[in-house]
C-alpha positions, -999 to 999 in steps of 0.1 A, spaced: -147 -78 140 -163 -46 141 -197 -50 130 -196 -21 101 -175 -44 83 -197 -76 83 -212 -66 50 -184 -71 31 -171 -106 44 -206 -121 39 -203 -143 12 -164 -149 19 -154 -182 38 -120 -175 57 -95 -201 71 -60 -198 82 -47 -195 48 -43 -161 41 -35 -163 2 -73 -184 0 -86 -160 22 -77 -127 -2 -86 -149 -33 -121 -160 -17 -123 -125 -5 -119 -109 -40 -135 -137 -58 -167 -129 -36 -163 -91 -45 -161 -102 -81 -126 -75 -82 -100 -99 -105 -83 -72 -117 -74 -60 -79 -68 -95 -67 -41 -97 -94 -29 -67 -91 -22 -78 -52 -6 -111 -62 19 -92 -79 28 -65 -56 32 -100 -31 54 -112 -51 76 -82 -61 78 -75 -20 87 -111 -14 116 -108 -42 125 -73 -29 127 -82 9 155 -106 1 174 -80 -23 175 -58 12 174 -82 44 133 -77 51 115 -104 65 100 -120 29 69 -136 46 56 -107 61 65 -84 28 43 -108 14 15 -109 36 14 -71 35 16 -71 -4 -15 -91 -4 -36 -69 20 -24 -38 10 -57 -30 -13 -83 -49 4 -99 -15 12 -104 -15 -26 -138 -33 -23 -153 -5 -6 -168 18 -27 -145 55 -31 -175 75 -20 -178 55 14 -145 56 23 -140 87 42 -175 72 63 -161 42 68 -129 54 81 -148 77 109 -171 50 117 -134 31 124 -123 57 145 -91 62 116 -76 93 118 -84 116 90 -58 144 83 -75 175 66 -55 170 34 -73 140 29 -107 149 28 -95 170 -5 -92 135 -23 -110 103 -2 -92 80 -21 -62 84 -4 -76 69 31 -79 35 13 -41 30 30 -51 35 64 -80 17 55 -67 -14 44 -49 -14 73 -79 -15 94 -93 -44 79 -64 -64 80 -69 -64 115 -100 -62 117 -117 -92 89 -81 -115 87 -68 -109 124 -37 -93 112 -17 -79 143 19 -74 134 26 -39 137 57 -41 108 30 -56 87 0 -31 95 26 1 94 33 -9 57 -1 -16 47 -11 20 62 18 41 37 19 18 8 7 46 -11 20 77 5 53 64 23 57 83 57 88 100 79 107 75 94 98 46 72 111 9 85 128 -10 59 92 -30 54 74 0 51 100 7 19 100 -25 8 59 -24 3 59 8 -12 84 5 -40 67 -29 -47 35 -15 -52 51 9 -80 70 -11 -95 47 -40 -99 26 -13 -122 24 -21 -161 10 16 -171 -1 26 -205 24 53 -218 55 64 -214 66 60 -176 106 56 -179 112 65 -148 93 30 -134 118 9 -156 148 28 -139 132 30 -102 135 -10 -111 173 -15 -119 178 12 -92 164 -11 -64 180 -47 -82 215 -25 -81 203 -31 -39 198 10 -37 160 16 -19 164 43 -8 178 61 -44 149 43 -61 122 55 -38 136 90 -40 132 84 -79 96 79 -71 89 106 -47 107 137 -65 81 126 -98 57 132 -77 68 158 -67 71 171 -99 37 166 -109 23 180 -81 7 205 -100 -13 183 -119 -25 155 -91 -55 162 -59 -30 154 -35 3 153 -28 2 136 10 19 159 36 34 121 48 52 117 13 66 152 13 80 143 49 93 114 33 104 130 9 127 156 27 141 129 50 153 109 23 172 145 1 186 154 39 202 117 41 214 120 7 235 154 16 
């Protein structure tokens, strides 16, 4: 393990379970509301990697290290993240936030010896998606958003849901993208990977 890291795995004991390992880990963090938050995007990616042919296990184990990054303080991220040798694009140092995908990633391998690239590639765009997504990649991502119970009116969640259980991802995710999209204005960032992402998925649609 790089040593930068060692400070937040001190009070964590870690064994070859990884479901005990991200409860101990968040328990130790004292971060409930993130560690459920985890169990259900696992879940959801379990249930939605067998709607579309995924492998469910890893959907699973990338569901519950997709936020682990979440213990780290947002104001050390973007330090962290250099100090880990993670590629920073310059549209992410408008909101730091964002890096806690890439970041996550890192310490999956890093703190619970996670090397599968399928599994580390979804953890790095659970938030953003990227061009050229691999059906885990999708799988993670919609999971994450639909796995969300937001305050307000968000419609457009409850639909992106019986999209993807009518077994359409990609129409579902392209639900996703164009709102954000259309908020654009209003939001820090809009992640040159998701508008990528974004453009492949209209040109397939053509």
């Amino acid at each position: 393990m790089n040593p930068i890291l060692k400070p937040y795995v001190l009070n964590v004991e870690l064994s070859s379970d990884l479901s005990q390992n991200i409860h101990s880990f968040f328990e130790a963090h004292n971060d409930p509301e993130t560690l459920k938050h985890i169990l259900d995007v696992a879940a959801e990616a379990k249930r939605v990697a067998g709607l579309f042919g995924a492998d469910p296990e890893k959907a699973e184990q990338a569901g519950l290290l997709h936020d682990i990054s979440n213990v780290v303080p947002v104001s050390e991220m973007l330090n962290l993240a250099k100090a880990l040798s993670i590629e920073i694009m310059d549209e992410e140092y408008k909101y730091d936030r964002i890096i806690h995908q890439k970041l996550s990633k890192a310490m999956a391998k890093e703190i619970f010896h996670i090397n599968d690239p399928e599994i580390l590639s979804a953890i790095e765009c659970h938030t953003t998606l990227k061009p050229q997504a691999s059906l885990l990649d999708k799988v993670l991502f919609i999971s994450d958003k639909i796995s969300w119970n937001l305050p307000g009116e968000h419609g457009y969640l409850q639909e992106i849901r019986d999209i993807v259980n009518e077994y359409k991802l990609n129409d579902g995710i392209l639900i996703y993208l164009n709102q954000v999209w259309e908020q654009r204005s209003k939001i820090k960032l809009v992640h040159p990977w998701l508008i990528e992402a974004r453009e492949e998925l209209m040109d397939m649609n053509r």
